[in-house]
N, C-alpha and C positions, 0 to 999 in steps of 0.2 A: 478589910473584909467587904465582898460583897454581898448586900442584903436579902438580896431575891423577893423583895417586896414592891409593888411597884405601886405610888404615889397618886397613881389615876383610878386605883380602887376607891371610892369614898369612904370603906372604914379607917384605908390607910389615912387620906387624903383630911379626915377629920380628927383622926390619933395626934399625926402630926402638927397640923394647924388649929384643931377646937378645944384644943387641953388649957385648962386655965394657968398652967405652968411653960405654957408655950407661947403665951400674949406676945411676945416679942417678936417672934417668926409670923406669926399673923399681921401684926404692925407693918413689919417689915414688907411682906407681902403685900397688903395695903397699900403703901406708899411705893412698893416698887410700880403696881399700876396705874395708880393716879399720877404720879409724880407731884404732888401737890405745891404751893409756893409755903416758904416758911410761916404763913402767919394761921396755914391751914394744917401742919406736923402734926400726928395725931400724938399725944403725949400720953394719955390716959386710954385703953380700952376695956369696955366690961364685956365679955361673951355671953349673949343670952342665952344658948343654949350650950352650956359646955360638952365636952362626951366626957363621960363619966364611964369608967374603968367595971365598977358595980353592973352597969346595966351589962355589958356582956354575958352576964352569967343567962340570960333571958334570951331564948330560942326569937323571940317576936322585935328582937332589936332594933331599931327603927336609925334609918342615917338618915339625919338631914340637912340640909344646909347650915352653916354657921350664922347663926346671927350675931352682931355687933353694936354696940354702942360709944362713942369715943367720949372726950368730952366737952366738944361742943352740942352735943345731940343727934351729932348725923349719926346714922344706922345704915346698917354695910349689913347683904345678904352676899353669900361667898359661897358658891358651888362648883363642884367637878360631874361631869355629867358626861359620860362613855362615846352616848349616842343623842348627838339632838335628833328626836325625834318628829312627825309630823306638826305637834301640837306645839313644839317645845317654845316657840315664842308668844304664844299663848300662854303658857304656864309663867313662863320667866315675869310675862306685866303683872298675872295675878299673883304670885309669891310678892312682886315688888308691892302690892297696891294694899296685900295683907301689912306687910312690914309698916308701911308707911301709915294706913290708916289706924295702926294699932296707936301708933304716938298721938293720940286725941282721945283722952281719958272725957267724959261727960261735963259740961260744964266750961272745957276751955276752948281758948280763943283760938282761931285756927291760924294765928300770928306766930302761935309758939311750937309749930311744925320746924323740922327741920329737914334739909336731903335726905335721900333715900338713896342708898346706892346702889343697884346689885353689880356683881361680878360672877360671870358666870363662863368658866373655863370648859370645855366641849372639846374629846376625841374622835371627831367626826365634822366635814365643812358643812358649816350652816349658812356660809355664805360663799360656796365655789367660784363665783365667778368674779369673786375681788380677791386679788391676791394678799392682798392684808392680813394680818395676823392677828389686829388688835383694833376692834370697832368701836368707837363708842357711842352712844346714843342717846340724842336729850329732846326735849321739846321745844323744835324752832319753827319759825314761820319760815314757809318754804322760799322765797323767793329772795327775801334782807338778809336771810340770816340771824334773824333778833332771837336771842332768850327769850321766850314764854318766863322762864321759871328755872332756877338750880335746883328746882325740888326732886330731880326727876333726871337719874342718870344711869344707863345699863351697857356694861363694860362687856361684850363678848370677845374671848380669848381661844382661838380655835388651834388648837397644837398642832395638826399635820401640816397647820403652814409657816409655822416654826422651825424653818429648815439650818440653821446655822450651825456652823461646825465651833468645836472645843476654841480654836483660834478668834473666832469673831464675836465672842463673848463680849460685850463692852459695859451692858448696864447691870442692875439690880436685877430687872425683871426678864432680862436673856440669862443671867443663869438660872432665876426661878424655874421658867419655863424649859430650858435645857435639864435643870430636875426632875421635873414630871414626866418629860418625856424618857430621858434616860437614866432615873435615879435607881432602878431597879437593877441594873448592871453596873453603875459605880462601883470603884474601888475606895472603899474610906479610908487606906493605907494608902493608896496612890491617885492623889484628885493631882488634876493639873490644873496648871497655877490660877486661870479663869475662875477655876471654882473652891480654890483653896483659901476660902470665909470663912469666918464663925459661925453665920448663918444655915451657909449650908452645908457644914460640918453637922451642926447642932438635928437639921431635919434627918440627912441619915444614919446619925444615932440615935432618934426615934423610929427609923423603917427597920436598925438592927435589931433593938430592943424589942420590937413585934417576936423576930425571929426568936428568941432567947425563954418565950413564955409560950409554952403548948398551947394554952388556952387563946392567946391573940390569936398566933397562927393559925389554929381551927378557924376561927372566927372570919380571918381575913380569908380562910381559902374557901370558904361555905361562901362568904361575899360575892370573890372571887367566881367562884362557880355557879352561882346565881344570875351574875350581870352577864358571864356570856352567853347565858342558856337564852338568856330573856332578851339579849340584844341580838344574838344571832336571828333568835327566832323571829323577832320584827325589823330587824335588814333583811331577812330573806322576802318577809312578808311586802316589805314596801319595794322592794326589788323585784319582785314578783309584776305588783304592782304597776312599776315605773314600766317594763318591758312588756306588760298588759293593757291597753287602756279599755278594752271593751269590758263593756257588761260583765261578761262572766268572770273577769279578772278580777275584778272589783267582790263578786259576789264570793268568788273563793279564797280572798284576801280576810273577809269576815266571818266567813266559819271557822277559818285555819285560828285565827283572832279567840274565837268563840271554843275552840275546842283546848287553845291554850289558858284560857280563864277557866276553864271547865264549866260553861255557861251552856244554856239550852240551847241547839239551832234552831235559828232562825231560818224557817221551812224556805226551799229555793224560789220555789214559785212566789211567796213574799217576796220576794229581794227582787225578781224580776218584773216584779211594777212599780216599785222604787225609782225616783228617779236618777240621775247619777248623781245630783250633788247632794240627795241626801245617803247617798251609799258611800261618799268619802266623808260626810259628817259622819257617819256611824263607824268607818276603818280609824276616822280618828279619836272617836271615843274609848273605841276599844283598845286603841297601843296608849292612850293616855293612864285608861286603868290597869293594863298589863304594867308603866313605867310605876304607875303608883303602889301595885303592891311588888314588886320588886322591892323598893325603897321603900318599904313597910318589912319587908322580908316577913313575906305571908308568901 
């Protein structure tokens, strides 16, 4: 059967990976993109914020990233994100720097920190002009190469450059990523042999199971119908944008902004004393708030 669900929605994208009955797919996810050595296997994980089945009944649902904990201490932030937007590497240090700063309760040493992961999968290039697929990012000195620090590692995974076909499947983390991209048109009667795992067997009979319950389905397609009202609308905007650089482009990039938040305008003749780089700190303000109550489903 095929599910018609597709896995880059974050309700799905968290159904399938944040359920506390589904640690293993997560694990496994995990490890398909660190590739870790065996003495770093993650054997034990706790989800801090699991998705709970109950919160759907709530109009105000909120998705958001998975957080993790293994058991050595390291903590894994794990998101699917449609559209990196203006701001999104911006958001990505501060989500990291929440996670991270949270492990130092009062009183302790700051010896008993551990890594900080994120992984952060993105249906849009946030880095075009490397053809790479899979970046990872830590803190070195530019010129040795030295480690600063393992405290501090962020895994961007950009899917449209994930072009391999059924045949070239070879690791863990190309069929993962051959999932998300096209698990919504699988057949879970007829996978070919690349993808015929337990693993990811097991994910889309949680993208069928959506299907099976009126209530997910609503849920996922209200999702669904959300992220593209709200990413069309700020692709256009910053489209707009990119093909505009004067003045006035900029100034009607921020009402269009402003009239999607349902916010006061800001008068033109304002904006036209502005100078331009605080006219692109303010367009970035505003797709920041628009990505945020999205992902608040407000």
């Amino acid at each position: 059967m095929i599910p018609g669900i597709d896995p880059k929605v974050d309700y799905a994208f968290k159904h399938v990976f944040g359920r506390e009955q589904n640690q293993s797919l997560l694990i496994h996810l995990l490890h398909a993109v660190l590739q870790p050595p065996p003495q770093q296997q993650i054997i034990v994980l706790e989800i801090l914020n699991p998705f709970n089945d109950k919160d759907a009944l709530d109009d105000k649902l909120s998705i958001l990233d998975i957080k993790a904990r293994d058991q050595s201490g390291r903590h894994f932030n794990v998101e699917m994100q449609l559209l990196a937007y203006g701001a999104f590497r911006q958001r990505a240090l501060y989500y990291w720097a929440r996670l991270h700063q949270a492990q130092l309760q009062e009183g302790m040493d700051y010896q008993t920190l551990r890594p900080t992961i994120a992984i952060c999968f993105v249906d849009s290039p946030l880095f075009p002009e490397i053809p790479a697929y899979h970046l990872l990012f830590e803190l070195r000195e530019r010129q040795q190469g030295l480690l600063f620090t393992d405290q501090l590692a962020v895994h961007i995974l950009e899917l449209p450059k994930f072009t391999k076909s059924v045949a070239e499947l070879a690791t863990p983390l190309d069929r993962w990523l051959y999932f998300l991209r096209h698990g919504e048109t699988l057949d879970t009667d007829h996978l070919p042999g690349a993808l015929d795992v337990p693993e990811i067997h097991r994910a889309l009979g949680d993208l069928q199971m959506m299907t099976q319950s009126e209530l997910e389905r609503e849920r996922y397609e209200s999702r669904l119908k959300m992220q593209r009202d709200i990413y069309t609308a700020l692709k256009e905007a910053r489209d707009e944008g990119r093909q505009e650089e004067r003045r006035q482009g900029r100034i009607e990039r921020i009402q269009f902004l402003q009239r999607l938040l349902r916010q006061a305008l800001t008068p033109v003749e304002h904006l036209q004393t502005q100078p331009a780089e605080e006219l692109e700190r303010l367009v970035d303000e505003l797709e920041a708030e628009a990505l945020a109550r999205m992902r608040n489903g407000s």
